[in-house]
TIKOLVO-341231 format. One line per 5 residues: number of its first residue (from 1); their letters; for each residue x, y, z of C-alpha. Coordinates in Angstrom, 2 decimals, always signed. Example, Ala and Ser with C-alpha at 12.3 -4.5 7.8 and 13.67 -1.06 7.14 Angstrom:
1	AS	+12.30 -4.50 +7.80; +13.67 -1.06 +7.14
This chain:
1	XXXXX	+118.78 +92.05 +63.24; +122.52 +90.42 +64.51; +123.14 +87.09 +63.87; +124.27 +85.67 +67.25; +126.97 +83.34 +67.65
6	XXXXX	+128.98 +84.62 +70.28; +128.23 +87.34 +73.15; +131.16 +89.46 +72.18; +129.62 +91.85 +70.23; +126.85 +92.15 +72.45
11	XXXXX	+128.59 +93.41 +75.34; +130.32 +95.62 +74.40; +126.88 +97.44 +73.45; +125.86 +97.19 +76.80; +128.82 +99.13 +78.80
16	XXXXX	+127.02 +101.89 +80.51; +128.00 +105.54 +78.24; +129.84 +108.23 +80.63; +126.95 +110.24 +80.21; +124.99 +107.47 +82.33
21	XXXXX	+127.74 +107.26 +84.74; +127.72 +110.68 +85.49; +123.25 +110.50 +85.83; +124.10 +107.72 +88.37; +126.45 +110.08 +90.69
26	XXXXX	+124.31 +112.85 +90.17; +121.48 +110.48 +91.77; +123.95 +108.91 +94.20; +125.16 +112.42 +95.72; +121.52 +113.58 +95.90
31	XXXXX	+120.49 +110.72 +97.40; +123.08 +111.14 +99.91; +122.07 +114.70 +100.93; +118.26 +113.54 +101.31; +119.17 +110.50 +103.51
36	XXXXX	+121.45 +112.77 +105.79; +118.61 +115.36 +106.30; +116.02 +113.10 +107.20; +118.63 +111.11 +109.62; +119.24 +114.72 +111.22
41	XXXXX	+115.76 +116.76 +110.94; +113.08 +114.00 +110.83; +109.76 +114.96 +110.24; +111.04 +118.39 +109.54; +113.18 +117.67 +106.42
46	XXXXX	+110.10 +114.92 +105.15; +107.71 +117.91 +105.08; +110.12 +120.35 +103.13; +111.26 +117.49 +100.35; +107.26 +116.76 +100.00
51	XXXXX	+107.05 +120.13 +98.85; +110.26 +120.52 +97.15; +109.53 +117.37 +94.77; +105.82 +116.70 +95.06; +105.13 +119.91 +95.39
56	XXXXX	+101.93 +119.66 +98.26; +102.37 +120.42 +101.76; +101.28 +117.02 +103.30; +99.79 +118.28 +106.83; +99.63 +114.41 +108.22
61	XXXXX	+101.94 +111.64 +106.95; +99.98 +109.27 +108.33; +96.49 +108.01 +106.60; +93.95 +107.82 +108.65; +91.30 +105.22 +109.50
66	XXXXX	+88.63 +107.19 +108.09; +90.66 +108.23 +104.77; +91.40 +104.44 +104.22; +87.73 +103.75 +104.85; +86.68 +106.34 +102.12
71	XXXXX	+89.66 +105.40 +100.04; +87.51 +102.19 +99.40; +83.90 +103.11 +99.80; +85.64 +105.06 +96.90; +86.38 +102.05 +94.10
76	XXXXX	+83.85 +101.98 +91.76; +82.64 +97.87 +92.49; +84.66 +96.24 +89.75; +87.80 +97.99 +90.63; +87.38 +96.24 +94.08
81	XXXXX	+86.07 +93.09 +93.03; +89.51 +92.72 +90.48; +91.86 +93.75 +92.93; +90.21 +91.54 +95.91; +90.96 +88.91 +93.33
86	XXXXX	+94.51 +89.19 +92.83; +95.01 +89.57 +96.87; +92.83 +86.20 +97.25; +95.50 +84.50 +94.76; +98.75 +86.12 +95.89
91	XXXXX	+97.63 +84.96 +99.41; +97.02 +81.53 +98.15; +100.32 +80.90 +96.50; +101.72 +82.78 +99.53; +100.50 +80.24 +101.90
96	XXXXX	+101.68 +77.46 +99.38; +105.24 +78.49 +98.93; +105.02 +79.01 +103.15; +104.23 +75.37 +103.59; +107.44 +74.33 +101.85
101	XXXXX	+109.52 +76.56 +104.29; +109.93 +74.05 +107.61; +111.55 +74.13 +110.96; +114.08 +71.97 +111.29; +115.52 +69.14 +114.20
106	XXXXX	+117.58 +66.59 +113.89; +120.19 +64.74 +115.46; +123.65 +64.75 +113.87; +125.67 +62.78 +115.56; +124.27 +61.04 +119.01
111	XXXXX	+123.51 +63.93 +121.56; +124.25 +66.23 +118.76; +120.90 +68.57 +118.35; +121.07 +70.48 +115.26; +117.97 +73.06 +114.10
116	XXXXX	+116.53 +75.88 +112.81; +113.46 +78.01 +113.13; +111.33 +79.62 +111.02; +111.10 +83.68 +112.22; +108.77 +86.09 +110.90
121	XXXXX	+110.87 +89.62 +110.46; +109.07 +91.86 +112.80; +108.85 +95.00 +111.30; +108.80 +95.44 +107.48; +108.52 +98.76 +105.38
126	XXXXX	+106.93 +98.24 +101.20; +107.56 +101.14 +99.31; +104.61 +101.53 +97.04; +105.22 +103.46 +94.09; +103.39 +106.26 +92.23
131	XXXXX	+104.73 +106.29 +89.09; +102.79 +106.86 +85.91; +99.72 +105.06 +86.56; +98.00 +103.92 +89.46; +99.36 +100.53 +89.43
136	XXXXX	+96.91 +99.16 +91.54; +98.62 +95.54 +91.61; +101.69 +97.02 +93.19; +100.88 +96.75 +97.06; +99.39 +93.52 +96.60
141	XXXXX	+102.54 +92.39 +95.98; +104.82 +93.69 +98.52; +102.34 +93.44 +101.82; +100.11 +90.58 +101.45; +103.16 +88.08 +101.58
146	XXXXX	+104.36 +90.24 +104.35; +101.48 +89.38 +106.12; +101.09 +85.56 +105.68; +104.87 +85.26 +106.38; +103.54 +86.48 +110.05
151	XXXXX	+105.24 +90.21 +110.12; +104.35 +91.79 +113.70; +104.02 +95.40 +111.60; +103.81 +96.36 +108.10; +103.68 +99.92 +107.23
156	XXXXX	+103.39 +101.11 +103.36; +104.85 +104.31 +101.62; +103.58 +105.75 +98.76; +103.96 +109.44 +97.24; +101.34 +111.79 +98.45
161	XXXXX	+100.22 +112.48 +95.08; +99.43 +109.03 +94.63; +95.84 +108.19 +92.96; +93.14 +107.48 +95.79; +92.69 +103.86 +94.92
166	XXXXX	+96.36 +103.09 +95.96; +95.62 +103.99 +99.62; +92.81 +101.52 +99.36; +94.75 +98.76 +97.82; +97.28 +99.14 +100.84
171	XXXXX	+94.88 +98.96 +102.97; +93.00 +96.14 +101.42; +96.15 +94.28 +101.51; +96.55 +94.68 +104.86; +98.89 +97.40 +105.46
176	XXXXX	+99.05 +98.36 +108.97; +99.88 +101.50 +108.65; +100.16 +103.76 +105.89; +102.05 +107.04 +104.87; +102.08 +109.73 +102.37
181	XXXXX	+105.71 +110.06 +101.93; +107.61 +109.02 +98.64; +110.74 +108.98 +97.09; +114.27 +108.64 +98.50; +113.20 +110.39 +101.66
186	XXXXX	+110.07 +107.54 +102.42; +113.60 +105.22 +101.97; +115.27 +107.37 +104.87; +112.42 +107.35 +107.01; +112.15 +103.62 +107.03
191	XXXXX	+115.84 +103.02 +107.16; +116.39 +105.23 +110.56; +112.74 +106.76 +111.72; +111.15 +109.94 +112.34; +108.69 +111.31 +114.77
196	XXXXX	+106.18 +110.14 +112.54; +107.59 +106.97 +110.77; +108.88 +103.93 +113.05; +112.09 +102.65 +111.54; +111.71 +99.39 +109.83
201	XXXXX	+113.99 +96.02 +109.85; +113.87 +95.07 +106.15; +112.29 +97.72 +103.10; +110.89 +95.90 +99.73; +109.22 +97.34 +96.66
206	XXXXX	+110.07 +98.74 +93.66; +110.63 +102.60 +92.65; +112.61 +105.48 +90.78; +116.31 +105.68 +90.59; +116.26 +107.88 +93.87
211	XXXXX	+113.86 +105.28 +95.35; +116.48 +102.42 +94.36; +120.27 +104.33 +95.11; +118.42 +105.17 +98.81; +117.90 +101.42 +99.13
216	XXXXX	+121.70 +100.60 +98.30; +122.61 +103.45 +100.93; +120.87 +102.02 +103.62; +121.63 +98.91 +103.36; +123.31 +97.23 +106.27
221	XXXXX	+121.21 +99.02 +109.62; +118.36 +97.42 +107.03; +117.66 +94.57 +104.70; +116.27 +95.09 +101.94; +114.86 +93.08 +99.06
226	XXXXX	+116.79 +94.29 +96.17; +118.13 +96.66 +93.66; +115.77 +96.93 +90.61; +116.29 +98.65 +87.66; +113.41 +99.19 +84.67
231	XXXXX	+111.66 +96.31 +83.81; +112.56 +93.50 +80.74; +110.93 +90.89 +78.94; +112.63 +88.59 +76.74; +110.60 +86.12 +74.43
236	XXXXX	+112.17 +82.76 +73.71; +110.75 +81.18 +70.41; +111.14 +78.30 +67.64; +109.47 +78.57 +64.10; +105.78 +78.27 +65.80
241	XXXXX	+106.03 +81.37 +67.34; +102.93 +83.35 +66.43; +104.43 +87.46 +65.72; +101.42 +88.81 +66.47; +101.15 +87.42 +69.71
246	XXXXX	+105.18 +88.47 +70.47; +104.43 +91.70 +69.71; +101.59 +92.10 +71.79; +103.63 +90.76 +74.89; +106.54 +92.71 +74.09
251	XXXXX	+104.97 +96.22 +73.56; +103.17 +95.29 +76.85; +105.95 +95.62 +79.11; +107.23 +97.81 +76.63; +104.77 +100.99 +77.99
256	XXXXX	+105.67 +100.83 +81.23; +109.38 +102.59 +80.97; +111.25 +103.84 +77.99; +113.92 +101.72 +79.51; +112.16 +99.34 +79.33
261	XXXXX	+114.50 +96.01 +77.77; +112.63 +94.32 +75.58; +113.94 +91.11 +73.30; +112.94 +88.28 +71.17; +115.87 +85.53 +71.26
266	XXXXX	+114.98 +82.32 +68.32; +115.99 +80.30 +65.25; +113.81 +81.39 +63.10; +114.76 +84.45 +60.79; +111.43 +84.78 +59.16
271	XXXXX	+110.24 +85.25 +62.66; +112.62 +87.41 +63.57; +111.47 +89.58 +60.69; +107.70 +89.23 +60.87; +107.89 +90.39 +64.65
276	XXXXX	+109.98 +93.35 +64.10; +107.24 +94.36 +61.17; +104.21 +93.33 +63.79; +105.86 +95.49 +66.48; +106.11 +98.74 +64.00
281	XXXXX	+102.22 +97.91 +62.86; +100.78 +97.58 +66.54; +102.27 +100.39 +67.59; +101.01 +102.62 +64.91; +98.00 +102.16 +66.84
286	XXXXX	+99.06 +102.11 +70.08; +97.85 +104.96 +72.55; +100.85 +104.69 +74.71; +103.78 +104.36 +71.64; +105.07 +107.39 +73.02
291	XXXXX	+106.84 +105.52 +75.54; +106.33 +101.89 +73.99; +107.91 +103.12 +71.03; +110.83 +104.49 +72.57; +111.75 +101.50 +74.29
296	XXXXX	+111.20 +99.25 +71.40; +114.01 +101.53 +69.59; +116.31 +102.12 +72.40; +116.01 +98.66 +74.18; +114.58 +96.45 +71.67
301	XXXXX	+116.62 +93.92 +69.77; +115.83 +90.42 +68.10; +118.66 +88.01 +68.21; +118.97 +84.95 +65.60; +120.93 +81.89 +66.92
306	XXXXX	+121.87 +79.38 +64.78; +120.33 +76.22 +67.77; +118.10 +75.58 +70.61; +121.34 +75.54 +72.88; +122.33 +79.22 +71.35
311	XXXXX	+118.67 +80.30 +72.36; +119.35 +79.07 +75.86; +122.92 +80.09 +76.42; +121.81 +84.14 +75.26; +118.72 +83.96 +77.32
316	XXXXX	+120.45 +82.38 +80.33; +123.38 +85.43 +79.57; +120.27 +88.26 +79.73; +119.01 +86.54 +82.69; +115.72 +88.59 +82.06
321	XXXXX	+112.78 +89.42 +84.59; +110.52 +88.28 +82.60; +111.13 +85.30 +80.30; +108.81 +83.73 +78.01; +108.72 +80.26 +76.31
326	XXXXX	+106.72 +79.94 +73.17; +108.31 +77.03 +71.98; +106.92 +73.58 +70.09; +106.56 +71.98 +73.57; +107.55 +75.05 +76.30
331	XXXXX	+106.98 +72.81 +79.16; +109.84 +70.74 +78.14; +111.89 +73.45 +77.09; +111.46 +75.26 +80.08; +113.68 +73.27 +82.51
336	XXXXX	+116.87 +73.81 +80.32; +116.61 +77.40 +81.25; +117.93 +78.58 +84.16; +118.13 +82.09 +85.09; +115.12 +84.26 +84.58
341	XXXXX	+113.13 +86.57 +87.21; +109.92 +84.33 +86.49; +109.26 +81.75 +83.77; +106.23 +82.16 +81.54; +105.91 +78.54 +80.28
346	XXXXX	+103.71 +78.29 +76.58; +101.58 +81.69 +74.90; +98.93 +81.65 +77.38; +101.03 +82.72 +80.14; +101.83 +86.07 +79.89
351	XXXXX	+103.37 +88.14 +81.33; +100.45 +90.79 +82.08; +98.59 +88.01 +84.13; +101.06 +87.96 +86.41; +101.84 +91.42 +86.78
356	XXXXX	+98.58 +92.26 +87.93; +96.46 +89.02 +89.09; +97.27 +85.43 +89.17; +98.90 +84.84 +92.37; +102.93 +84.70 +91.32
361	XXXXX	+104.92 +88.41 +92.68; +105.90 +90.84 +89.96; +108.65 +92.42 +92.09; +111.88 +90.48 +90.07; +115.27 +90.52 +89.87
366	XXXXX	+116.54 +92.59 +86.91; +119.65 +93.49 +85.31; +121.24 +90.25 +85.57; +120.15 +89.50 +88.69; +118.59 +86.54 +87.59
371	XXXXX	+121.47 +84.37 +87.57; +122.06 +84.51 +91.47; +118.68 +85.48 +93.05; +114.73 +85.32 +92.04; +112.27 +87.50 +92.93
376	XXXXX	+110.07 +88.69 +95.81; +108.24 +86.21 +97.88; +107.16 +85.28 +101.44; +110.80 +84.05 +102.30; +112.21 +87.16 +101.71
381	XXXXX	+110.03 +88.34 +104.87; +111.09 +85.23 +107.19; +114.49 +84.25 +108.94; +115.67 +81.35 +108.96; +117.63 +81.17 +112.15
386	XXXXX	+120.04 +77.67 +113.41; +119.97 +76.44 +117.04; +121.92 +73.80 +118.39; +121.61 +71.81 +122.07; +124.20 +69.52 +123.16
391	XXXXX	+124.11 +66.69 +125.33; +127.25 +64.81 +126.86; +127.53 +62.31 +123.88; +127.44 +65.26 +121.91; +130.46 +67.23 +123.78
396	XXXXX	+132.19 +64.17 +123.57; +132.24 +63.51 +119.59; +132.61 +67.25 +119.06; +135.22 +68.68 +121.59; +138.13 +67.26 +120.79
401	XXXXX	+137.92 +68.38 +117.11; +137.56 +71.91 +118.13; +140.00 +72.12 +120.52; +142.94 +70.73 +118.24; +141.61 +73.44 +115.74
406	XXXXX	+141.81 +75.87 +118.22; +144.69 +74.78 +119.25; +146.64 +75.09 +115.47; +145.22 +78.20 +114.89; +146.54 +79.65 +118.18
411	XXXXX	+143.63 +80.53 +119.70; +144.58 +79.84 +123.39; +140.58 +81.49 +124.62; +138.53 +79.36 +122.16; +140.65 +76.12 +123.17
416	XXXXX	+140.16 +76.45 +126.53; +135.82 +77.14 +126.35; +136.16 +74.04 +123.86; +138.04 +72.07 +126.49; +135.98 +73.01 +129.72
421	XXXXX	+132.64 +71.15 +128.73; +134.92 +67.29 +128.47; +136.57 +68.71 +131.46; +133.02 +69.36 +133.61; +131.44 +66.14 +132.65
426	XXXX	+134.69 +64.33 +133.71; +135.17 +65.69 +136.73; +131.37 +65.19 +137.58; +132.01 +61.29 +136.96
């Protein structure tokens, strides 16, 4: 357990080995091949990498009415009830944070009309992963803020292997449409279109490393949310930190990834120490310390600072996805921290109730990300777009400014359209 007074030491850990490097352009070239079929062969090239990688011959990408219908006449009553729940309070806060997100007019100068608008992105695409378990929280969070922001179409991807109940949770979420395509190739078929898939304006969700290097790729004829890597948590705690309850939180996040980062960051030693021992005890009993475990021992690490201000400059350096507080008094704590994914403020918010039900997005920012961008919400699924209206007091105060800059920077064509409005309302006096 390091002792941490500087970062030094600490980043140099973290440069990525060669052998990663040469995973990532092993991904990156077949990433590129994939994207390049589907651009060129459409449908055609969807159907063979379904069968290549997924290994079923999917006869229809599209899921019908009647499949989504029996995809929920399908969840046993409780399964629907829970995940009815978390849509009802991702909605809510959706709605809440949409409030805050105005149009704008106002008058600058007089006759000077200044603006903006508030523009639902028409079409979106939310990749909706497979993965390990059927994560049935997953298209909650990527399509119901789609559809309170006011998108025109949402369509959903997921791998056509994925469990039953995942077609219903699209669909209960209110997926328009929804397709059994996965992987880098669902990416494609967003990005540009196919017979089958309509091409998208902006993709979001989460996914593999070929699901996240085709989202860099297409980037640009798309928007997308942003680049995610496997998940963190980071704990920050004092001397009251309770180790059993750190553990718990940790190994939580801990079984979703064995890359998963995982990371207690306080001033107390003794803590340090009884966590580390708490962590080895819980998962002796753990059924998924296959991959808990792994993390824990690749990813893990407790760091001892010798302050409060230590605590916050480390955990403002990791940026995590997921930060905790389980301080004395977290709720003042809390606003000296500022970069994080999402802030869980005192030990009864953890992490776990926001990953699956109440109401915040789990799709963060990771690997740094934190300290220029949070996570998924309804504004990443809006534009906000300026307008401007001039009347003749408004010519008047701003024209000759922009035609003396036009003017020094030699730009005879942008002088003269500056000059012609003063020139007009002149003449017509």
């Amino acid at each position: 357990m390091p002792h941490q007074n500087d970062l030094t030491a600490r980043l140099r850990s973290l440069k990525t080995p060669e052998s990663a490097s040469a995973d990532n352009q092993a991904v990156e070239t077949t990433v590129k091949a994939i994207i390049a079929a589907v651009r060129a062969e459409g449908d055609a090239a969807l159907t063979r990498y379904s069968l290549e990688f997924d290994k079923i011959d999917v006869a229809s990408f599209e899921v019908t009415a009647e499949e989504r219908a029996q995809a929920v006449a399908d969840l046993d009553p409780q399964t629907r009830a829970d995940t009815e729940f978390a849509i009802a309070n991702v909605r809510a806060f959706a709605e809440a944070q949409l409030a805050t997100i105005l149009p704008l007019e106002v008058e600058l100068l007089p006759g000077l009309h200044l603006g903006h608008r508030v523009i639902p992105i028409r079409r979106v695409g939310c990749y909706v992963p497979g993965g390990r378990y059927p994560l049935l929280s997953a298209p909650v969070m990527t399509i119901v803020p789609a559809k309170v922001a006011g998108c025109a179409e949402v369509i959903a991807c997921l791998p056509p292997g994925a469990h039953p109940a995942m077609i219903a949770g699209c669909h209960l979420a209110g997926a328009d449409r929804i397709f059994r395509i996965g992987g880098a190739q669902a990416i494609a078929a967003m990005a540009y279109g196919t017979e089958s898939i309509p091409a998208v304006d902006k993709i979001v969700g989460p996914g593999n490393a070929f699901v996240n290097e085709a989202k860099r790729q297409v980037f640009g004829p798309v928007g997308i949310d942003q680049l995610a890597g496997p998940s963190e948590i980071y704990i920050v705690a004092d001397a009251t930190g309770d180790a059993e309850m750190i553990a718990t939180d940790l190994l939580a996040q801990a079984e979703h990834d064995v890359r998963t980062r995982v990371g207690l960051i306080t001033t107390d030693l003794a803590l340090g120490e009884a966590v580390i021992a708490e962590v080895e005890r819980q998962l002796a009993g753990l059924s998924t310390a296959a991959v808990a475990g792994e993390a824990w021992r690749r990813m893990g690490e407790v760091v001892v600072c010798d302050s409060e201000a230590g605590m916050i400059a480390y955990s403002d350096h990791i940026a995590a996805e997921h930060l905790q507080v389980h301080t004395l008094d977290p709720r003042a704590f809390a606003p000296r921290l500022s970069n994080y994914g999402s802030l869980f403020i005192g030990t009864n918010a953890s992490v776990v109730y926001s990953d699956k039900c109440c109401g915040t997005n789990h799709t963060l920012p990771t690997m740094g990300a934190g300290r220029y961008t949070g996570g998924l919400w309804v504004g990443s699924y809006v534009k906000i777009c300026t307008h401007q209206w001039l009347e003749p007091a408004g010519v008047a105060a701003v024209a000759p400014a922009a035609v003396r800059q036009s003017a020094s920077e030699g730009l005879e064509g942008h002088r003269r359209a500056a000059a012609l409005r003063p020139a007009r309302q002149q003449s017509a006096t």
